[in-house]
Structures are given as C-alpha cells and as structure tokens.
C-alpha positions as CSV (number, residue, x, y, z in Angstrom):
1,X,64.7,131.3,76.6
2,X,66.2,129.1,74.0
3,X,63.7,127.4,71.1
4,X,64.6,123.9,72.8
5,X,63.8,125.1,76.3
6,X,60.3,126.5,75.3
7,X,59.1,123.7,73.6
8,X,59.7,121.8,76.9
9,X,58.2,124.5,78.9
10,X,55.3,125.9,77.5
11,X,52.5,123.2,76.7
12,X,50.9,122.5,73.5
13,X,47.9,123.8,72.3
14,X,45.5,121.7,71.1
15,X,45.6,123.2,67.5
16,X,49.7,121.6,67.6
17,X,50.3,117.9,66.2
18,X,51.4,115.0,68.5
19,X,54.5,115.8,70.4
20,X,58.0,115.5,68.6
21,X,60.0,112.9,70.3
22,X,63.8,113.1,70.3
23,X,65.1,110.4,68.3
24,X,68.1,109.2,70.7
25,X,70.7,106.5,68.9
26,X,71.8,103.8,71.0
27,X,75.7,103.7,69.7
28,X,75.8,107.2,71.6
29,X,76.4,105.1,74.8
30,X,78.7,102.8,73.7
31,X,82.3,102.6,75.2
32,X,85.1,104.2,73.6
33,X,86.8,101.0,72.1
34,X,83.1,100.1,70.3
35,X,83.1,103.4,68.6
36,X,86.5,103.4,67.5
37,X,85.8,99.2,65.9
38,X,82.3,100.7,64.3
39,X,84.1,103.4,62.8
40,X,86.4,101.4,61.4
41,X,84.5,98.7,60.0
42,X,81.7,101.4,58.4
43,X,85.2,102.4,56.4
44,X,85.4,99.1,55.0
45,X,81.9,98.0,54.9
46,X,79.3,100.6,54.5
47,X,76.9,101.2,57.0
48,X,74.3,99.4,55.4
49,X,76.6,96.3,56.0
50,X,75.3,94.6,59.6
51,X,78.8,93.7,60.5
52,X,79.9,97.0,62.0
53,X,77.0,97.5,64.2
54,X,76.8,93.9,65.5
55,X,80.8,93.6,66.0
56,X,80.5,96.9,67.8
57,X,77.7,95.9,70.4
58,X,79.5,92.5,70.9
59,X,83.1,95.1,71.8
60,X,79.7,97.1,73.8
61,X,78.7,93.7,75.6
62,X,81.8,92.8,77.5
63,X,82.8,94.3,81.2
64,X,86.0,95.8,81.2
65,X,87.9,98.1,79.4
66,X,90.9,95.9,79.1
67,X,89.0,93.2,77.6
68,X,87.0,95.4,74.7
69,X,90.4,97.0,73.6
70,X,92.1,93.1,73.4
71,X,88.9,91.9,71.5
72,X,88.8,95.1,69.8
73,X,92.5,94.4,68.2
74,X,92.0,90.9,68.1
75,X,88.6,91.5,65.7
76,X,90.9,93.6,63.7
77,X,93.6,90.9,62.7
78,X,90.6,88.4,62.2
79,X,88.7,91.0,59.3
80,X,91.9,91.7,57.8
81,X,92.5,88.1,57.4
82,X,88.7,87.1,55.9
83,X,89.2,90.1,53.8
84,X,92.1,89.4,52.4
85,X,90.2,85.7,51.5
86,X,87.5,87.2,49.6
87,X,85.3,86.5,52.7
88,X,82.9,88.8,54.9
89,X,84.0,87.8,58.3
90,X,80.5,87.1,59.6
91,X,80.5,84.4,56.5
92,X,83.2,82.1,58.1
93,X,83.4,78.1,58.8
94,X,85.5,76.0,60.1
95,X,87.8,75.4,57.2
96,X,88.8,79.4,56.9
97,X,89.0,79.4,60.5
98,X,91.0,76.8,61.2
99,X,93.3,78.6,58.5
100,X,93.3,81.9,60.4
101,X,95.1,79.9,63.4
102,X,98.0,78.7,60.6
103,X,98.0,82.5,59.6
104,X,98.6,83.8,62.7
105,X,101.8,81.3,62.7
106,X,103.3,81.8,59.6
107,X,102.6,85.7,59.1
108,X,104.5,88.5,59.6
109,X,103.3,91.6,61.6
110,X,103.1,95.2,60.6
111,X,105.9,97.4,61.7
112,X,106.6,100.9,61.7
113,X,108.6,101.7,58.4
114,X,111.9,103.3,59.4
115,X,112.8,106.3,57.6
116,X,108.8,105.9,56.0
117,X,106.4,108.3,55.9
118,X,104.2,108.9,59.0
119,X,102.2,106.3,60.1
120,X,103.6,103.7,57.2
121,X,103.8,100.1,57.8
122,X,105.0,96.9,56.4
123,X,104.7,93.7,57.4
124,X,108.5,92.6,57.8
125,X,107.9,92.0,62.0
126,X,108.0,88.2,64.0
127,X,105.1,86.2,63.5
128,X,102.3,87.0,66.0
129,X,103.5,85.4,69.7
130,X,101.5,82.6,71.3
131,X,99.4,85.7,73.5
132,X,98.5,87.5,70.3
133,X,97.3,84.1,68.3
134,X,95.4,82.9,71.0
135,X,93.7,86.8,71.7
136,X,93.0,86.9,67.9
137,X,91.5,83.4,68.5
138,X,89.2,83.9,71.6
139,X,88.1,87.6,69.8
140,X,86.3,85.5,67.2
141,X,85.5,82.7,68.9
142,X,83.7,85.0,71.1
143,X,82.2,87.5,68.4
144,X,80.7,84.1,67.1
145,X,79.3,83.1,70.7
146,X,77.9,86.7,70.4
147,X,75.9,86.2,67.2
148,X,74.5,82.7,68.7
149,X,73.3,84.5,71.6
150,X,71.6,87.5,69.6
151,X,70.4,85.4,67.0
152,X,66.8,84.0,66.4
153,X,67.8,81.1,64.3
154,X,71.4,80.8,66.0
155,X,75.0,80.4,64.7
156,X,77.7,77.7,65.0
157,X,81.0,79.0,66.4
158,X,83.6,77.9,63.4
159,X,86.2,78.3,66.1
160,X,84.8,75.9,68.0
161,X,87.3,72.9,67.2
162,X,90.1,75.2,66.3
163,X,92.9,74.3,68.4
164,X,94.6,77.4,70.7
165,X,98.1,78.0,72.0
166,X,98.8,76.7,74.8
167,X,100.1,79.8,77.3
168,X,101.3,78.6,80.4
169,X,100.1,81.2,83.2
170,X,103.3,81.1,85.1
171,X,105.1,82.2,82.6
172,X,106.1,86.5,81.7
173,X,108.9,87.1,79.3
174,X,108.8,90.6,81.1
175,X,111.8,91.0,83.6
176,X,111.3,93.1,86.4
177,X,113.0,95.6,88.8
178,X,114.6,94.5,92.0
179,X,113.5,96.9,94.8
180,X,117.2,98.3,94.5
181,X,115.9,99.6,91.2
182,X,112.6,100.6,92.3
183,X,114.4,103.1,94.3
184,X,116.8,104.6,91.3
185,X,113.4,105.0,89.3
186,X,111.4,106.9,91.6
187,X,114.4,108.8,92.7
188,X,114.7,109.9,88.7
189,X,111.6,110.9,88.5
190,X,111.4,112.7,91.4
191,X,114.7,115.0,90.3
192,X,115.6,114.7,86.9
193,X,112.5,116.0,84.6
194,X,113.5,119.7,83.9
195,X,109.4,120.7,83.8
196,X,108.1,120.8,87.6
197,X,105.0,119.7,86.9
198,X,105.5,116.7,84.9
199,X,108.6,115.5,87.5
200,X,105.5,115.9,89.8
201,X,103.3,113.9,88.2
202,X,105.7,111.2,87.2
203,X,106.5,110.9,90.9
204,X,103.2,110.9,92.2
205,X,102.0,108.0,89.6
206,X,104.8,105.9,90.3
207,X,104.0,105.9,94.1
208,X,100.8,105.8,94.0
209,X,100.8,102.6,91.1
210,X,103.4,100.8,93.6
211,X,102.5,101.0,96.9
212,X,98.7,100.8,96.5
213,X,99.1,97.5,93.9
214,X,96.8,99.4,91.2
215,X,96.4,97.8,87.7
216,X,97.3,101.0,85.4
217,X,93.6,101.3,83.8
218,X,92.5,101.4,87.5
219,X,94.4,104.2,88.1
220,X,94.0,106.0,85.1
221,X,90.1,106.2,84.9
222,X,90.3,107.4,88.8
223,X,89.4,110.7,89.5
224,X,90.3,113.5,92.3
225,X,86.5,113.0,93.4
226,X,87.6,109.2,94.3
227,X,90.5,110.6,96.7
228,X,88.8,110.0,100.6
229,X,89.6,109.5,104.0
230,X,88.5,106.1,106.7
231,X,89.1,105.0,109.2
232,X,92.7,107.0,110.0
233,X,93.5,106.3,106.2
234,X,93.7,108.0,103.3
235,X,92.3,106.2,100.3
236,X,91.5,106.0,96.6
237,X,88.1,104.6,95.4
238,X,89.0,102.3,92.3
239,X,87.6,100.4,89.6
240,X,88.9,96.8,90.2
241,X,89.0,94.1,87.6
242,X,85.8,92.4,86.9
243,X,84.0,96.0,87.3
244,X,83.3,96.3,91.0
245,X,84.6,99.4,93.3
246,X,87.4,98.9,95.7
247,X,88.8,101.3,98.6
248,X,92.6,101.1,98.4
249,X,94.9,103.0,101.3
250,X,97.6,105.0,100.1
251,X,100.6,105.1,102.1
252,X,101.7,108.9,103.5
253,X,104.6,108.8,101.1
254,X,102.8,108.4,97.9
255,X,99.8,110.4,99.6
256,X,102.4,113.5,100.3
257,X,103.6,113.2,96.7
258,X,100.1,112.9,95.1
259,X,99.0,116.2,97.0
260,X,102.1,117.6,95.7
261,X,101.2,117.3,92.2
262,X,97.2,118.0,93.0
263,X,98.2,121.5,94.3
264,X,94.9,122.1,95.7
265,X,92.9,120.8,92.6
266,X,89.8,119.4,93.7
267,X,88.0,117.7,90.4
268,X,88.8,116.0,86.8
269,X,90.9,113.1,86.2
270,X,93.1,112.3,88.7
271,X,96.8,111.7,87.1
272,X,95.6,114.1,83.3
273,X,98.1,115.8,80.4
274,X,98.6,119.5,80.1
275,X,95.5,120.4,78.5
276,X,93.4,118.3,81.2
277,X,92.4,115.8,79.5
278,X,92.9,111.8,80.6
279,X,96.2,110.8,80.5
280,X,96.8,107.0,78.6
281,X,98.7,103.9,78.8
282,X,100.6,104.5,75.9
283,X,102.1,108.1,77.7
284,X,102.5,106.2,81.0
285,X,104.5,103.7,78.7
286,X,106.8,106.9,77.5
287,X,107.3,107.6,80.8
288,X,108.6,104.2,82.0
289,X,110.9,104.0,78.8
290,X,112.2,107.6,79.4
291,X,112.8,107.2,83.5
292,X,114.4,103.5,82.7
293,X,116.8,105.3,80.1
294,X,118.1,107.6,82.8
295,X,118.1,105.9,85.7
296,X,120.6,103.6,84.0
297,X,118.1,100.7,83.3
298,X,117.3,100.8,79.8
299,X,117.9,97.6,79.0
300,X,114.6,96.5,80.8
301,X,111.0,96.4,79.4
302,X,109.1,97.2,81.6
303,X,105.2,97.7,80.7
304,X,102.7,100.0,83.2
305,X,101.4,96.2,84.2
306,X,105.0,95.4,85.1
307,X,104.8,97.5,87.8
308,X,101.9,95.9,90.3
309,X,104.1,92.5,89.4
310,X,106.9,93.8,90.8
311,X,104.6,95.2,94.3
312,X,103.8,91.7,94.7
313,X,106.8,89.9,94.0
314,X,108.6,92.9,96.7
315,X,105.5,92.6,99.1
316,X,105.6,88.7,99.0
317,X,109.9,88.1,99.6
318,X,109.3,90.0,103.2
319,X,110.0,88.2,106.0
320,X,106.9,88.8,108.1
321,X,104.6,88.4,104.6
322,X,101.3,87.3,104.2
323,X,100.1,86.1,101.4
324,X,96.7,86.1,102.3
325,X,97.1,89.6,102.8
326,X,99.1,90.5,99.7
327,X,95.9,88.2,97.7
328,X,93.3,91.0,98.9
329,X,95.4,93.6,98.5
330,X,96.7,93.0,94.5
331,X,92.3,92.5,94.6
332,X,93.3,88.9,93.6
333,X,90.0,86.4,94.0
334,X,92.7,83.7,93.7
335,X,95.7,83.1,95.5
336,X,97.1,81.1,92.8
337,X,96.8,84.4,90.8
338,X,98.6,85.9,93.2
339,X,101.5,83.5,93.2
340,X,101.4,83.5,89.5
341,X,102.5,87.7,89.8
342,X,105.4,86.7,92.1
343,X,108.7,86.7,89.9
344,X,110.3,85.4,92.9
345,X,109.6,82.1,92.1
346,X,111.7,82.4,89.2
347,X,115.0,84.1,90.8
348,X,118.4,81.6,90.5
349,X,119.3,82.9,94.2
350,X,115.7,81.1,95.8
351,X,116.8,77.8,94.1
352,X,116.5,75.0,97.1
353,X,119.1,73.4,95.4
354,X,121.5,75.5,97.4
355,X,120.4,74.5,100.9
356,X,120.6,70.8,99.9
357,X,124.2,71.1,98.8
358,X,125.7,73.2,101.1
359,X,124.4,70.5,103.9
360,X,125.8,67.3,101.8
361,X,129.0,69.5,101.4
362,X,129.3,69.9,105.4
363,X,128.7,65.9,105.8
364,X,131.5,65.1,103.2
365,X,133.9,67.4,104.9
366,X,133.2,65.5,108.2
367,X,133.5,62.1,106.1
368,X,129.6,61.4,107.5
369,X,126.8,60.0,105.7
C-alpha cells in the first residue's frame, strides 16, 4: 500500500492534527489554448503580474475550441502591440486602441525567414487581411467585456467606438474543388502514399470529412468510442459548433474505408499519428497540400474547412436537393449560413444572364419582339 493510499485508508487517531487537504489549482482544468496564452504571458510578465491569469480564464471562459485558439492569437497581436507602446495591455483607452486598428493596417506580418535559422521570423509579410484585423479587434474588445464582467468596480471597453472591418459573409477568397476533383483527391490518397497505413488514414479522413459534412475540429476530437450504430445506420457521435453533441450517419463507403484503417482498434482518438497521440489541423493541412500536389491540383488552397464547403456546395447543385435538408445536415441553425457555404452561387456557368440572352437571341433570329 502506497503512503498516499494509507493516509486515505486508515483513519486518524486522535493524537494526529486536522486532516491535510490537497491543495488542487484551478488552471489544472483549463483548456489547452488557456495554458499555452498563460504560459506565454508569465514569460513576459511574471507571475505576480494579474494579466496572465485573467487573460487566461477569459481564453477558459469561451465555448469552443475554435473560438479560444482565434482569441488566443488575436490576444497575442494586441500584447505585442501595447508592449511595443510602453503600455501593459490591461492599461489601455481608447486613443491606444483606436491606434491598434491603424496598426493592424499599416503593419507588416511575421514570416518565416527563408534560408534563417529555425523558427526565425521577420516582419517583411502583407499587412494583416480584413479577417485577422477584425479577430485581433473582437479578441480585445472581448478580453475587455471580460474584465467588466469579473470586476467589482467595472471597466470600460476602449474598443468600444473603434471602428471594425467590414467582412462581407458571402465572400471566401478560398476556391474550391469541383466534384471532378474530389474524385482525383480521394483516388490519390487511396493509391499513391507508399506507407499502408497512412494511405489508409488519409483515405478514411477524407471520406469520412466529406460525406458526413464534419467541421475538421469535429472530427478530430472524435473518438473510436463515438463510432455506433441506429436505426439501420452507422454513425459518428460529434461535437457540433456551439458545444452540443450530434449523431451524424456515415455513408458505407467512407464507413468500409474508416474500418479499414481502424483494423479492429476499439479505443483512443479516432483519426491519431504514429505514436497514438491526436492527430491536428496543421497535419491534416500537410496532407491536403501534399494529395493536391499529386493529384495535379496544386495550384489550389484548400484549408481542412474547405472541404465541408465544398460538401455543401456538391450536395446543394443536385437536382433532387433539399436545402432544408443539407441545413441540418452541415448542423447549420441558419439557412442563410448554409447558402453562405454554397460556392455555387459564385460559378460564371450559373449566371442567369445566359438564359435571358439565349431567348432574346431566338426572338431576333425570328425578327419577333
């Protein structure tokens, strides 16, 4: 019996002082992106400095996992900024922060230093795009809303009248894959990788991502536990966005490749690296470059997001679809969301332009009016 377990076990005396309580620290339960900002900010600040616990329970506070790591980066750009102003970034009013938005406009990113040692940057990049400015924005804006909230006395929000970007939701600069090049991908991945087991797993994730309309984080934090069967289907139990749990069926192609790659496993992450562990965007990101580069479409970006787009926009330009149906299954609370996702909108060939002048060009060959 270990020291631990007996003094659990066996009761005290009454010649023993009170009890020794275990002295359990909250930041032990926060999320992976809070750690990571804390760590960071104790670098810079000490950790007798409040700003690393605070900014860390506000990263703590919010839902998902997509929206800490956004506020997480977006923090980031803001402290650099305040720091670089001689000012602690909890310290800020409106006239520093109305600066930080002509910052964002005017300066240049950091980029990897060709040629440079590992992990050296310079700040030679574009200015920050109209998506980064305003995350960088709403990350303080909202660390600031935080602080209100938390405090006893209150604080005004100094991003309160600071104007944002305007982002028009319709609008991706990421071009997609027709279903024609769907096809050539998944057919790469499911012949050309030289090691079994990864052209397995690249198959399997590209499947399963695409016909089951999964946001990559879903899929990534899912589980082999999560794989079930209702109804006649089989499914996969996923977080959606916004936190809640969602059964999603998966079609018998992408079912017969995902069993494929399990090989019998039963437990741990479902879609994990060599070593077991949970496999990230940034490999999945790899992936999508290195299939795109051999399938012949290289010349595409296409980010892990990309990919439930595309689903929608294929799902949606069928002739029997239903966009009420495609809306619940992309887990869309909108359908203006949903529409939003469809590229199809965009294409030159959907233009009814088309139909209008073909019909004038019949009346004018008749000489009617």
């Amino acid at each position: 019996m270990t020291a631990l377990a007996s003094s659990v076990l066996v009761p005290p005396t009454a010649a023993q002082s009170a009890p020794v309580r275990l002295r359990l620290d909250p930041r032990d339960l926060w999320p992976e992106h809070a750690r990571k900002l804390y760590d960071h900010l104790v670098g810079l600040y000490g950790e007798d400095d409040v700003l690393p616990t605070l900014a860390a329970s506000w990263i703590a506070h919010q839902r998902s996992a997509n929206t800490q790591r956004a506020y997480a980066r977006g923090f980031k750009v803001f402290e650099e900024f305040t720091r670089e102003h001689g000012a602690h970034p909890m310290a800020v009013r409106f006239r520093l922060a109305d600066t930080f938005r002509l910052y964002l406009q005017n300066t240049p990113t950091w980029v990897r230093v060709k040629g440079g040692r590992r992990g050296e940057l310079a700040r030679t990049g574009k200015p920050y795009s109209d998506a980064s400015r305003a995350n960088a924005l709403s990350s303080a804006s909202s660390f600031f809303t935080y602080l209100d909230t938390v405090s006893d006395d209150g604080v005004k929000n100094p991003f309160d009248a600071v104007q944002r970007p305007v982002i028009d939701p319709d609008f991706s600069p990421t071009e997609g894959y027709t279903e024609q090049q769907w096809v050539a991908l998944l057919v790469t991945a499911r012949d050309h990788h030289r090691v079994a087991a990864y052209r397995k797993r690249a198959y399997a994730l590209l499947l399963v991502l695409y016909t089951c309309c999964l946001r990559i984080d879903s899929l990534l934090t899912a589980k082999v536990e999560h794989l079930g069967y209702d109804k006649g289907h089989h499914v996969i139990k996923v977080k959606v966005k916004g936190g809640g749990w969602k059964k999603k069926p998966i079609p018998p192609v992408a079912w017969d490749a995902l069993q494929d790659y399990l090989d019998g496993r039963t437990d741990g992450w479902l879609f994990e690296t060599a070593t077991g562990g949970q496999l990230d965007e940034p490999a999945v990101w790899r992936l999508l470059r290195s299939l795109a580069k051999r399938a012949g479409l290289g010349d595409i970006l296409h980010p892990p997001h990309g990919v439930k787009v595309d689903a929608i926009t294929h799902a949606l330009a069928k002739k029997d679809a239903r966009p009420d149906k495609i809306q619940r299954w992309a887990d869309h609370r909108d359908s203006r969301t949903t529409q939003r996702y469809n590229r199809r909108r965009e294409l030159l060939d959907d233009s009814p332009g088309y139909g209008l002048a073909a019909d004038v060009a019949g009346a004018l060959d008749h000489g009617t009016a």
